[in-house]
C-alpha positions in Angstrom: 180.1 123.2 148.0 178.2 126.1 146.3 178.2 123.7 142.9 176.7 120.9 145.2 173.8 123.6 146.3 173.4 124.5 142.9 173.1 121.5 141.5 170.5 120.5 144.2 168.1 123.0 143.8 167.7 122.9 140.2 167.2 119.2 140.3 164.6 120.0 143.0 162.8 122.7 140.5 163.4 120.3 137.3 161.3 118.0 139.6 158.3 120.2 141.0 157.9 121.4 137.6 157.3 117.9 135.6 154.4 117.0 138.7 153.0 120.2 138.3 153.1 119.9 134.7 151.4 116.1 134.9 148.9 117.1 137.2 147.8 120.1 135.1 147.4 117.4 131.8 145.7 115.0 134.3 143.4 117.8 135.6 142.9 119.2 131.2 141.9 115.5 130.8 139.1 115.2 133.6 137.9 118.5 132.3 137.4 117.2 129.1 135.6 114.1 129.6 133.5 115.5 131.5 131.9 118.0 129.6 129.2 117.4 126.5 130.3 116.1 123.4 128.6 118.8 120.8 130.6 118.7 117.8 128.5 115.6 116.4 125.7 117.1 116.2 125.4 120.7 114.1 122.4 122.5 115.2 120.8 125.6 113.0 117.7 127.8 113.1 116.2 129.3 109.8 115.9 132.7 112.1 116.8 133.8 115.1 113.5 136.6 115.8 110.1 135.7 115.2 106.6 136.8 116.9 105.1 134.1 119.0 102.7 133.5 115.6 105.0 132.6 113.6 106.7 128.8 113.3 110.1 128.3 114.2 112.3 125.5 111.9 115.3 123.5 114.1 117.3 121.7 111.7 119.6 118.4 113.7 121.9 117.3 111.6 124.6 114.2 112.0 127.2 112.4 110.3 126.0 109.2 110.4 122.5 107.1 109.1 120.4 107.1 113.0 117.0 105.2 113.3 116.5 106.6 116.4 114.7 110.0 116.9 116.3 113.0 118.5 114.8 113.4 122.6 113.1 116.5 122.2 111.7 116.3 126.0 114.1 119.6 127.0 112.0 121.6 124.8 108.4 120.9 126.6 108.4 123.8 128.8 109.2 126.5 125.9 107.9 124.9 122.4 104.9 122.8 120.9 106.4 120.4 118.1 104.1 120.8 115.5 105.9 118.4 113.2 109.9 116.4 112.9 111.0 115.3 109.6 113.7 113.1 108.8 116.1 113.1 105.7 118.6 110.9 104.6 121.3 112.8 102.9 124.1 110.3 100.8 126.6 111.2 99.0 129.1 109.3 96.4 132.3 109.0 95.1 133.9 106.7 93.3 135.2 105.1 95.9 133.0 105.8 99.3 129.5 106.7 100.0 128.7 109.2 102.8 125.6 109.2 104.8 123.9 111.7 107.0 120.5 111.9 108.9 119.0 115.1 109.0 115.9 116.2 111.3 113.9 119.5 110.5 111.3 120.4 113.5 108.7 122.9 113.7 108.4 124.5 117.1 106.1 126.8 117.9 106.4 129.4 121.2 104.6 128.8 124.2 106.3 132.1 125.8 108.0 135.1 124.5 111.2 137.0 125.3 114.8 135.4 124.9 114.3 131.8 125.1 117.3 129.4 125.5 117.2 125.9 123.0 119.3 123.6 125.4 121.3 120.6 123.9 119.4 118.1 122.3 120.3 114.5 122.5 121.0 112.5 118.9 121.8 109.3 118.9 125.0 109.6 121.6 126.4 113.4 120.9 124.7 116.7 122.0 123.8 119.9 119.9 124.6 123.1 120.8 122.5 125.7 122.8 121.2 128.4 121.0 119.0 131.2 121.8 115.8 132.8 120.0 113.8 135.9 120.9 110.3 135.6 120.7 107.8 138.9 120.3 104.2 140.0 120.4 101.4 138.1 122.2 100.5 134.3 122.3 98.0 133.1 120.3 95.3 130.5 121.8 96.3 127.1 119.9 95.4 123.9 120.9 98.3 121.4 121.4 98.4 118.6 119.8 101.1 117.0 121.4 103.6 114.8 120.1 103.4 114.3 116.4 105.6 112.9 113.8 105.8 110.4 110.6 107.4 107.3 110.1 107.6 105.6 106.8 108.6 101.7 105.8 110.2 101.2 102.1 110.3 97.7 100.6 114.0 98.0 99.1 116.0 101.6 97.9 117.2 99.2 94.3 114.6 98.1 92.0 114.2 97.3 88.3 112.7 99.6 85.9 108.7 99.1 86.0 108.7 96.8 89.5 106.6 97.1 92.4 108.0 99.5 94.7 105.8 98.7 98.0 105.5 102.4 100.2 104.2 102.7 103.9 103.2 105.9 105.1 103.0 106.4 109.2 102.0 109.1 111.3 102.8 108.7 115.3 100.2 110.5 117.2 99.2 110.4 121.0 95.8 112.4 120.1 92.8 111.6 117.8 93.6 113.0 114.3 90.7 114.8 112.4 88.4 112.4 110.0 89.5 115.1 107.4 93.3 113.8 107.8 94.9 112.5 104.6 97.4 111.2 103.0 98.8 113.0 99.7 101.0 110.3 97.6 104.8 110.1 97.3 106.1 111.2 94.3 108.7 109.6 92.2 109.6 111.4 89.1 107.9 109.3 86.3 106.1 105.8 88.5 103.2 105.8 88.8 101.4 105.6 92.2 98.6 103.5 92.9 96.7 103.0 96.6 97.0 99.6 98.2 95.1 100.4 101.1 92.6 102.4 102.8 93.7 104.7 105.9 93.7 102.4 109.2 94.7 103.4 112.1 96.1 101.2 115.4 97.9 101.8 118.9 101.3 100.3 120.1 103.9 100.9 122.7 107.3 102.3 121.6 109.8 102.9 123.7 107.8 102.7 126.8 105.0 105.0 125.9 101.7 103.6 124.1 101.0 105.6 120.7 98.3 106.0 118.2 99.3 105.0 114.4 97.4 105.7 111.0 98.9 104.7 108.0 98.5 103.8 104.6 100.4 101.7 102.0 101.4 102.7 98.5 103.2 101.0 95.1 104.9 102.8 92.6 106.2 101.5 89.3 109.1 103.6 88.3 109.8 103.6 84.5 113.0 106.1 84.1 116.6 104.2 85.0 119.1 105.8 87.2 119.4 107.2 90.8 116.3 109.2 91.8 114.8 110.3 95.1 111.8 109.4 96.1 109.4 112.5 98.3 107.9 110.5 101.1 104.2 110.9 101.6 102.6 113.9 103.7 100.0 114.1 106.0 97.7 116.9 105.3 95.3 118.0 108.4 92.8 121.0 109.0 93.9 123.3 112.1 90.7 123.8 114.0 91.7 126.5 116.0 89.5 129.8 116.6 92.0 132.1 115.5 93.5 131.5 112.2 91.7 128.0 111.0 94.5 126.8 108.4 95.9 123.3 107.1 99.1 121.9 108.7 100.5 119.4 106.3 103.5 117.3 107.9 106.2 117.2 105.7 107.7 113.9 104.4 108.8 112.3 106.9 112.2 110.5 104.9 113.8 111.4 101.5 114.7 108.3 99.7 117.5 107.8 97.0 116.0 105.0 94.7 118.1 103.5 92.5 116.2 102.0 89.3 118.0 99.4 86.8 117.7 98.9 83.6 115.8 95.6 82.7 117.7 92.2 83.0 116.2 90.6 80.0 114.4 91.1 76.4 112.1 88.6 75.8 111.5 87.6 71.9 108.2 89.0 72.0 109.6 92.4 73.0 108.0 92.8 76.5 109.4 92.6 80.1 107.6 90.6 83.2 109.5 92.2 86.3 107.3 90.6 89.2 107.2 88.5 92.6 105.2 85.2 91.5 103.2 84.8 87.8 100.8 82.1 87.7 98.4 80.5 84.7 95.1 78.9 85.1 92.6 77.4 82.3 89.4 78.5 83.6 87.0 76.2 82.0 87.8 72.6 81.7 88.2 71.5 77.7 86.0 69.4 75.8 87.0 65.1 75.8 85.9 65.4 72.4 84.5 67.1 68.9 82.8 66.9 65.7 84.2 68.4 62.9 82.5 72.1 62.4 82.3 72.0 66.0 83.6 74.9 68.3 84.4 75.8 71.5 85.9 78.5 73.9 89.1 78.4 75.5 89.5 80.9 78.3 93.0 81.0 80.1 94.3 83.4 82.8 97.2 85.0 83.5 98.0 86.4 86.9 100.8 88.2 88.1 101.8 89.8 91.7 104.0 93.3 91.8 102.8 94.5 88.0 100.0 96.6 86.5 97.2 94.5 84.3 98.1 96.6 81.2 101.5 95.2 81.4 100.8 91.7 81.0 101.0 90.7 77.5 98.8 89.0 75.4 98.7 84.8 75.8 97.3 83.7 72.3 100.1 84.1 70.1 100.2 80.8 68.2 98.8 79.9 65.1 97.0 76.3 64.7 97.4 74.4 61.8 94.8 72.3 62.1 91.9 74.7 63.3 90.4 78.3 63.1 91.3 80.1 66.0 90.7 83.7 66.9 90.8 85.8 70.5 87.0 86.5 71.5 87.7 88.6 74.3 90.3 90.1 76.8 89.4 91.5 80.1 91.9 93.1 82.9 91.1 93.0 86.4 93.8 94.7 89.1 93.4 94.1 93.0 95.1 96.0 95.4 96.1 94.2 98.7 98.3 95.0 101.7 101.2 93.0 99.6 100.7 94.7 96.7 99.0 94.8 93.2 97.8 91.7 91.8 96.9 91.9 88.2 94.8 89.4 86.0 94.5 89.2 82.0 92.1 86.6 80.9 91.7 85.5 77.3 88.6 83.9 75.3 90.0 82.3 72.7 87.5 80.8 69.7 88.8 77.7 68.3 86.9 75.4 65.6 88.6 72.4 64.4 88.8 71.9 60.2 89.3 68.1 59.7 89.6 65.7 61.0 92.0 63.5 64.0 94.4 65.2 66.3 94.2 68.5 67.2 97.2 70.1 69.1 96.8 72.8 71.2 100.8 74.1 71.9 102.2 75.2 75.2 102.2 78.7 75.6 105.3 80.1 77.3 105.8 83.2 79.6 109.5 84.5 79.8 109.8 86.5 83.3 111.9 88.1 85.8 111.4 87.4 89.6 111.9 90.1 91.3 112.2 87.7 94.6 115.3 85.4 93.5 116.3 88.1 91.1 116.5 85.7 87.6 115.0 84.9 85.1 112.0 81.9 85.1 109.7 80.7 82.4 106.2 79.8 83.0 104.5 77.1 80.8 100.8 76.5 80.1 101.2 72.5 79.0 99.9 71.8 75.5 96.5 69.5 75.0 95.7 67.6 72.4 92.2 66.8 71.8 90.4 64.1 69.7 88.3 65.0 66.5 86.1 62.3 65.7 85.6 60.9 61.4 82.0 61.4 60.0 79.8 58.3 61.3 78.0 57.3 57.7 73.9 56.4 57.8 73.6 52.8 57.6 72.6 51.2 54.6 69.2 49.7 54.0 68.8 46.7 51.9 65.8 46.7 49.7 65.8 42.9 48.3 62.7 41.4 48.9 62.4 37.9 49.5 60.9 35.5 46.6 58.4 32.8 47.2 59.5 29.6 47.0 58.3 27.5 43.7 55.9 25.0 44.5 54.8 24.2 41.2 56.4 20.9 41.4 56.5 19.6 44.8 57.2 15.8 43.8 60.8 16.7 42.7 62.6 18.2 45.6 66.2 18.2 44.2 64.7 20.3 41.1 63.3 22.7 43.7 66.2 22.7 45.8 68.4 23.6 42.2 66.1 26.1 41.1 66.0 28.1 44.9 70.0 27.8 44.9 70.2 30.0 41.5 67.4 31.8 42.6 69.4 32.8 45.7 72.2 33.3 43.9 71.0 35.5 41.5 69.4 37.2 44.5 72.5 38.2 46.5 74.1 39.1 43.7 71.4 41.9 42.5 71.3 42.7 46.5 75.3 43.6 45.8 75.4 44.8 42.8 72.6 47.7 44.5 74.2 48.2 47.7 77.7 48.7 46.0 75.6 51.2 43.9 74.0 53.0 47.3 77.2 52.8 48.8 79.3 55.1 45.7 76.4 57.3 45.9 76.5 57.9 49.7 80.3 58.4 49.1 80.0 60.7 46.3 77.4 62.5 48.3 79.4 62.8 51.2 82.8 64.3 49.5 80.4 66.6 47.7 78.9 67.7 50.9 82.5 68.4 52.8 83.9 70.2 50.0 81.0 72.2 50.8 82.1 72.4 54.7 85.9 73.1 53.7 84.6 75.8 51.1 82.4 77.5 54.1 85.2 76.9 56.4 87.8 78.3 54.4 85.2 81.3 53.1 84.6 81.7 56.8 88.3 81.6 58.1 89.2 84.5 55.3 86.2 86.7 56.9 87.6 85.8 60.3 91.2 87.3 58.7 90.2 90.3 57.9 87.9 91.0 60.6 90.7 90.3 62.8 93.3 92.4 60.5 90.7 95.4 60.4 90.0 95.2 64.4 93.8 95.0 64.9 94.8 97.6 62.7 91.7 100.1 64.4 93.6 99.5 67.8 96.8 100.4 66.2 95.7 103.7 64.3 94.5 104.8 67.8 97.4 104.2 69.5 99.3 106.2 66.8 97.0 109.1 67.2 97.1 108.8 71.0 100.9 109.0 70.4 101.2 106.6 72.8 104.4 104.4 72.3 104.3 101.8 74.8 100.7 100.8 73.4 101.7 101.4 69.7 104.6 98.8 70.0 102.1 95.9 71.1 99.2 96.8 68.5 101.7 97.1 65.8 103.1 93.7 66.6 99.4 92.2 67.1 98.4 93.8 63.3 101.5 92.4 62.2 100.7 88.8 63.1 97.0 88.8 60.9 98.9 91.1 58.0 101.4 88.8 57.5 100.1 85.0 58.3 103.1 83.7 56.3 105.6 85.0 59.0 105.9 84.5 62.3 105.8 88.1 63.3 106.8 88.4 67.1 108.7 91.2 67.6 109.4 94.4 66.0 112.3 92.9 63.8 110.6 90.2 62.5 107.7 92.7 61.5 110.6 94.4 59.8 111.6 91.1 57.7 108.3 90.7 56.8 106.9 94.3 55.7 110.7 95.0 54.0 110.5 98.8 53.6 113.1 100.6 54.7 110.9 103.9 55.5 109.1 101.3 58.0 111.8 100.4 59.1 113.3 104.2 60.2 110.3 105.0 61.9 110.1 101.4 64.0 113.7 102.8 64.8 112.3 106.0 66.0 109.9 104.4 68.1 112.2 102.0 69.9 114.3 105.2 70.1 111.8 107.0 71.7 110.1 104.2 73.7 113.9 103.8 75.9 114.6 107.4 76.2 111.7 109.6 75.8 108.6 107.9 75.1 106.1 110.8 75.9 107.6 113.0 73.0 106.8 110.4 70.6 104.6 111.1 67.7 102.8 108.8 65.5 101.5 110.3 62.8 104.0 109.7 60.4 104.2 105.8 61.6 99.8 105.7 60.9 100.6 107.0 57.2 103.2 105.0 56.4 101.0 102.2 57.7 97.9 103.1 55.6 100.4 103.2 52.5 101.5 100.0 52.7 98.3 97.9 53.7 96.4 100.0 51.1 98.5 98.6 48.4 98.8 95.1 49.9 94.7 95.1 49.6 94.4 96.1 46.6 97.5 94.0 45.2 95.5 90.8 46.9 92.2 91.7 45.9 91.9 92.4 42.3 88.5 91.5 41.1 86.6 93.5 43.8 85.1 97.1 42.6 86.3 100.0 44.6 83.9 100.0 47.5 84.4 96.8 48.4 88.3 97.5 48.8 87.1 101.0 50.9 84.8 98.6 53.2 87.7 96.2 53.4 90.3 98.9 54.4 88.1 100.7 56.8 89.7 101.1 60.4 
């Protein structure tokens, strides 16, 4: 019976035990749902005591990539956000990538003492509360309310020397200063170029109405790899009585930018990264010429997303039947709201030698669109025009008629006999004289265009060598400029009037063609250079070697002129 008791009352303790037990887990449970999820969001201060001058610096930091800004209405009563900056923080591995979104705010005090920094709201988890002790007296600053930059960026993966379109925005609720402005993004080596002017609008977001000013930027980047790209900063004068300063709002988002190599080589050695290229032949061509005749062919070359001093040149063919030669080149660059659009236009000489059919040949542009992301080819169609023959003066007869014979009018047949021969004789002196006028005309005229082709060909061999002499000036300043990009496109363009007998397009056929193998060392330094480090480049070496070589082609090709003429010739 005792055993029975027992029994019971541990079975009866076993019992209370396990509810009491589920009740405290249910009642854990409650507890924690209920109270503020904090260990999202890591909260930090870069200093915990300041005077009520200084700035204070809140860093929000989570592990995840938010659009949305942190709700910074708790800290109202006790701070003025003077500026919020947000940074995108990845990281890589070979087999993940890790993203974070990092928020740096400047506070300043409105009050001093020990001042509590409640949770702040990011995304759906709370910070922390933290607390700050604030000395010495208040300064009189205006407020300027919320304040705090946005930025737009076209793509984070572009090809090495594309159009990187940039959008800087500040979020204001209160005029800005005139003297606001923008200072650039930077990229390590792109270059930056305005698109806009400063504009400013209003819009609603998120229920409140703001105030926007922006500006829009492209940036060419030339070095491959992952880079980051500083967003652009606001830079405005702090009126205030007391200490009159310049608050400049810090980027607003750090960008990782990857930049890839090129897709492509071209023959001609250059590379057309852009969003649409188009050609147009300015000036409508003539039906038809006369030979010695000339005209001017002027074509244009417009690109979207690429700077004008990256478009290369469109004359590269030679004609066989004709003398042509590039007049002029301009460059013209617009910026626009979609980006830079960039224009080369060439005025092209060309003066037919002979005469029929003159071709004019397609001229081809290899490119990469940056839009579809492959390669396209863009064709200016060939023309052929009409040269019309040499129209000969008509000749004049000079046979005078003869009177008839009328010394015997009583015998007609005799008459009609004698004015027969007579006529026959007649037509056959008028023959024999225009056959005569005719070989002299002919003689004449073959004299006469040997004369033309003599002037022509005289005049083509000036055109040579003033074209060899302007090309070669443009290249010996590029080589004392040591500028490599610019030294690889003159040396091809000398190449093509030093060597007429090759087709020199590209830095390897000019190789073929000069066939010295010091030239071809330093064309190997400078396509070392030009993909690695092109600003340490130097091209003084490259110039001499240069001057060797076409001093002894000269004067190998023009024996019979004295010594000044050759130093006139080889002038640059």
């Amino acid at each position: 019976m005792i055993d029975n008791n027992k029994g019971l009352s541990l079975f009866i303790f076993c019992t209370i035990m396990e509810l009491w037990m589920r009740s405290l887990l249910a009642l854990l449970l409650l507890l924690s749902c209920s109270l503020p999820a904090w260990a999202e969001v890591r909260a930090s201060l870069d200093r915990y005591s300041l005077t009520a001058a200084d700035v204070l610096t809140l860093t929000l930091e989570t592990t995840d990539q938010l659009e949305q800004r942190p709700d910074l209405t708790p800290l109202e009563g006790d701070f003025s956000v003077l500026s919020s900056r947000k940074v995108i923080i990845s990281s890589h591995s070979s087999s993940s990538r890790a993203v974070r979104t990092r928020w740096e705010l400047q506070l300043r005090p409105r009050t001093t003492g020990k001042i509590r920094i409640p949770p702040l709201r990011l995304g759906s988890d709370l910070s922390a509360p933290m607390e700050v002790e604030v000395t010495g007296n208040l300064a009189p600053t205006r407020n300027r309310g919320n304040l705090f930059m946005d930025s737009l960026l076209s793509q984070d993966q572009i090809y090495s020397h594309a159009q990187l379109l940039y959008t800087a925005r500040v979020f204001h609720t209160e005029p800005l200063p005139e003297s606001a402005r923008f200072q650039p993004p930077q990229l390590p080596e792109a270059l930056v170029i305005p698109l806009t002017e400063k504009r400013s609008y209003e819009t609603d977001r998120g229920g409140e109405s703001w105030q926007i000013t922006e500006q829009a930027f492209a940036l060419f980047p030339s070095n491959e790899g992952l880079h980051t790209l500083r967003g652009a900063r606001l830079v405005l004068d702090d009126d205030s009585d007391v200490t009159p300063n310049a608050i400049a709002l810090a980027p607003v988002e750090s960008f990782e930018i990857e930049v890839l190599p090129q897709a492509h080589h071209s023959q001609r050695g250059y590379w057309l990264p852009a969003e649409r290229l188009s050609f147009e032949e300015q000036a409508p061509l003539p039906d038809s010429l006369q030979p010695g005749e000339s005209f001017v062919r002027e074509i244009s070359l417009t690109a979207l997303g690429l700077p004008a001093d990256a478009l290369p040149s469109l004359f590269v063919a030679e004609l066989d039947s004709a003398f042509a030669r590039t007049e002029d080149v301009s460059l013209t660059e617009t910026a626009t709201p979609q980006g830079l659009v960039s224009t080369r236009t060439e005025r092209i000489l060309i003066e037919p030698l002979g005469e029929g059919g003159l071709v004019l040949p397609a001229i081809d542009i290899h490119w990469w669109n940056t839009l579809s992301d492959r390669g396209q080819i863009l064709t200016l169609p060939g023309r052929q025009l009409e040269i019309d023959m040499v129209s000969l003066p008509p000749v004049t007869d000079s046979s005078t008629p003869v009177a008839r014979d009328a010394t015997n009018p009583s015998s007609p047949s005799r008459m009609l006999v004698a004015g027969l021969g007579l006529l026959s004789i007649i037509s056959s002196l008028g023959w024999l004289y225009s056959w005569h006028q005719l070989r002299q005309l002919r003689n004449r005229d073959k004299a006469a265009s040997q004369e033309v082709q003599a002037a022509q060909a005289a005049q083509l061999h000036r055109s040579h060598q003033q074209a060899e002499r302007n090309t070669f000036q443009a290249l010996a300043i590029a080589c004392q400029q040591n500028d490599a990009g610019s030294t690889q496109q003159r040396l091809i363009d000398w190449g093509q009037q030093f060597w007429l007998d090759h087709h020199v397009h590209s830095l390897t056929s000019l190789c073929e063609a000069a066939g010295s193998q010091a030239l071809d060392f330093l064309i190997m330094d400078l396509e070392h250079h030009l993909r690695h480090e092109p600003t340490l480049w130097q091209g003084d070496l490259l110039l001499e070697a240069l001057e060797t070589m076409r001093r002894r082609r000269l004067r190998n090709a023009e024996p019979s002129m004295d010594s000044r003429e050759q130093d006139l010739l080889m002038v640059s």
